[in-house]
Residue, then its C-alpha position, 0 to 999 in steps of 0.5 A: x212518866x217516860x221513856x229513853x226516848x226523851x232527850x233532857x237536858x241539864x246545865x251545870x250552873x254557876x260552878x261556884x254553887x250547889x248546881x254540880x251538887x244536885x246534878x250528880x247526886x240526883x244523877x247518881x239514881x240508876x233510875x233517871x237514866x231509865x226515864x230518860x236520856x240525861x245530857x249534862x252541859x259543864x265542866x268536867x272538871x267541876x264535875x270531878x271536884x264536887x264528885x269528890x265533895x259528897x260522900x258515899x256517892x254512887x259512881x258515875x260514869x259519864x258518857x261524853x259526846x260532842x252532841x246531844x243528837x250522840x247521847x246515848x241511851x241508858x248513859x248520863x252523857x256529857x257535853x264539855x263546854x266553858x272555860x278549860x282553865x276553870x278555878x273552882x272555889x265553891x262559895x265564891x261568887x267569881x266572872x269565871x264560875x258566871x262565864x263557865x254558867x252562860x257557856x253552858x246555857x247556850x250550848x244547850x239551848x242551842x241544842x234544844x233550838x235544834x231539836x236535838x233535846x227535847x226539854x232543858x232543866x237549868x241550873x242554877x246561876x248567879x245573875x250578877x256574875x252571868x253578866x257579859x257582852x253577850x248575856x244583858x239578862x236578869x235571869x233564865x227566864x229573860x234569856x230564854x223569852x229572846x232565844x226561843x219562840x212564845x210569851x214565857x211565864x215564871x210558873x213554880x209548881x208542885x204537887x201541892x200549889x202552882x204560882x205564876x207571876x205577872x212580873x218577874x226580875x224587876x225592882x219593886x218600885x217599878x211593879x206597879x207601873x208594870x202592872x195593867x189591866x192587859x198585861x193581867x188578862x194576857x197572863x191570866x190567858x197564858x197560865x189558863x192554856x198551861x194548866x190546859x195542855x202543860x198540866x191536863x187540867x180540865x177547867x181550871x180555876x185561878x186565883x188572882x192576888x192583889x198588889x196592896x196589903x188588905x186588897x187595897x182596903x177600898x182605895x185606902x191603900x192603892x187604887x190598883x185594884x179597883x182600877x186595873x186587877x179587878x177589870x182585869x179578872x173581869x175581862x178574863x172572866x167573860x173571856x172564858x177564863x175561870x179567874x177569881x179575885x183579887x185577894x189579899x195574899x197574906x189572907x189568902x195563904x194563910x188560911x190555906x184557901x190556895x186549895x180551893x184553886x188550880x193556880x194563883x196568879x200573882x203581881x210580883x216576884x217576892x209576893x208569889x215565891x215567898x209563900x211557895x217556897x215556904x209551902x212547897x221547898x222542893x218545889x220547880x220552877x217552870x217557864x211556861x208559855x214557850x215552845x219549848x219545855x224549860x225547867x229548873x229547881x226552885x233554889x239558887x246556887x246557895x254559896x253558903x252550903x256550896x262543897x260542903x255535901x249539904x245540897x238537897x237534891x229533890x228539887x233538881x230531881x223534881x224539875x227532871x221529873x216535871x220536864x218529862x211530864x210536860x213534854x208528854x202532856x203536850x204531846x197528848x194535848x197537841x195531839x187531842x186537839x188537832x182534830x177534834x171532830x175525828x175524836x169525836x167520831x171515833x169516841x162516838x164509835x166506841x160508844x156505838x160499839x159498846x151498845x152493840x156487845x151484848x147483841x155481839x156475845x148472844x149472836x144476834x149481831x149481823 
C-alpha cells in the first residue's frame, strides 16, 4: 500500500449529499491516517452537521491548515473553503450545496496543480446544481480533462472487474455518432497503458462491447459494428493491443465471460456502469489517462438517504485505498521504465551473481 508520505486529498462534495457521511465515517478508522496524510476540502460546519447524524462515530479531531503543503502527519487536516453562510438541508438539492461542491474541487486541485497532494479522490456532486459561470462541466471528469494535462478515461475498477468507457456524460442519442473507428483504437491505446503503469498488469487483455443489442445481428440491428467497432479492434490489435471483439454486452456479463479479461472497454455510460455497479457496488471510479491520479466512489450523492446514517462508507474507503496504489504503481512504472538497459544490466548481474554462490560457499571464487 503506503505510507504517510503520500498527501491525498478528499473533496467534500454536495454538502446536501451522503459525501460528508462517507468521509467522516471512513476517516473515523485511525488506520487511514497511518497510510496516509487525509486533507479534506469543505465546510466545517457540514462536517459538524453530519458528525452529529451518525451515531456512535469515532471522534475526529481535524487538524485545520490554510495548505495542503501544512498537513500534518498522522492528523485528518482540513482545509476550510466555500461559502461561510452554508444552509445545510441534507436531500435537498440547493445552488448553495452545488457551490460549497465546486469551491472545493478547485481548491484541491489547485493544490494537486501544485504538487502539493499527491492524488485526489472526489466527492460526490450534483451536476446539475454544480452549474455556474465558472464551472460549464457535466462532471469530474470533464473538469478535470480542461484543468490538468493528459487524455482522461472514466475507468470503474474493483477487485473483481475493471470497465472503461469510449463515451462519458453525453445523451444517448448522440453516442453513436460519438463513436469511430479512432476514437476506439485511441481508447483502447490509453485503457492498455493504464492497466500497464496504473495497474501492474503484464499484457493485459481487453474485451470490447459492442453498440447494438445481439452485436448487431449482422447489419440487422446497426452496422456499427461491422464498420467502425471491429476495424477498430483490429487496428488495436496489429497495433500490439491484446483486444478481443465485439461482444454483445448482455451475453457478455451474463455469463460471467468478464473473467476471462483484464478490462472491458465500453461504448457508453449506462452500457459499461449498469452491470459494474450491480458486479461490484463498492466499486471506484477512476479517471485514468492524466497526469494526475484522480478517484472517487462509484455513488452519487444519494439525497434519498442523506442525514439519515444509511451512507455505506467502503466505497469512499476504496477509492483512498485505489489512490494510493496508483500513485505507487506509477512510481514503480516510471521508474522500471526509464532505463530499461540499466535493468537489464543489473538483472543480468544477479543473475551472474547467482551461478557464482555455490563457487562462493565452497571457496573457489577468485
Amino acid at each position: 500500500m503506503s505510507d504517510n508520505r503520500l498527501k491525498i486529498g478528499i473533496t467534500q462534495g454536495d454538502t446536501n449529499g451522503i459525501g460528508w457521511e462517507v468521509i467522516l465515517k471512513t476517516l473515523a478508522d485511525s488506520r487511514i491516517a497511518e497510510l496516509c496524510t487525509p486533507v479534506v476540502y469543505g465546510s466545517p460546519a457540514a462536517a459538524g452537521y453530519y458528525r452529529r447524524c451518525i451515531a456512535d462515530l469515532e471522534e475526529i479531531a481535524f487538524n485545520t491548515v490554510s495548505s495542503a503543503r501544512d498537513a500534518r502527519r498522522g492528523r485528518v487536516n482540513l482545509i476550510a473553503c466555500g461559502p461561510q453562510e452554508l444552509r445545510i438541508v441534507p436531500g435537498e438539492p440547493s445552488p448553495e450545496a452545488g457551490r460549497a461542491a465546486v469551491e472545493a474541487l478547485q481548491a484541491a486541485v489547485r493544490d494537486l496543480k501544485e504538487g502539493a497532494l499527491d492524488a485526489l479522490v472526489t466527492g460526490p456532486i450534483d451536476k446539475e446544481t454544480a452549474q455556474a459561470d465558472d464551472f460549464r462541466y457535466t462532471g469530474h471528469t470533464e473538469y478535470l480533462a480542461a484543468e490538468l494535462e493528459g487524455s482522461p478515461m472514466m475507468l470503474m475498477c474493483s477487485d473483481r472487474l475493471r470497465v472503461g468507457l469510449v463515451t462519458t456524460h453525453l445523451p444517448l442519442a448522440e453516442v453513436s455518432a460519438a463513436i469511430s473507428r479512432g476514437k476506439i483504437t485511441e481508447a483502447l491505446d490509453r485503457l492498455a497503458r493504464s492497466l500497464v503503469a496504473d495497474f501492474g498488469v503484464v499484457k493485459p487483455r481487453i474485451a470490447v462491447l459492442a453498440l447494438n443489442p445481439h452485436a448487431g445481428d449482422g447489419g440487422l440491428l446497426g452496422r456499427e459494428e461491422e464498420e467502425t467497432i471491429r476495424p477498430a479492434v483490429n487496428d488495436a490489435y496489429a497495433a500490439g493491443v491484446l483486444a478481443f471483439g465485439p461482444f454483445a454486452a448482455d451475453g457478455f456479463f451474463a455469463s460471467g465471460n468478464y473473467a476471462h479479461y483484464d478490462a472491458v472497454l465500453a461504448m457508453y455510460h449506462d452500457q459499461g456502469l449498469a452491470p459494474f455497479k450491480t458486479l461490484t457496488p463498492d466499486g471506484v471510479n477512476y479517471t485514468a489517462g492524466l497526469c494526475k491520479v484522480r478517484t472517487s466512489p462509484d455513488h452519487g450523492v444519494a439525497y434519498d438517504i442523506a442525514g439519515r446514517d444509511k451512507a455505506d462508507p467502503q466505497s469512499m474507503r476504496n477509492a483512498i485505498y485505489a489512490a494510493l496504489d496508483i500513485v505507487e504503481n506509477r512510481r514503480r512504472w516510471a521508474a522500471m521504465s526509464a532505463d530499461p538497459l540499466q535493468h537489464f544490466e543489473r538483472d543480468r548481474g544477479r543473475d551472474a551473481s547467482a551461478k557464482d554462490l555455490p563457487e562462493m560457499r565452497e571457496g573457489r571464487h577468485d
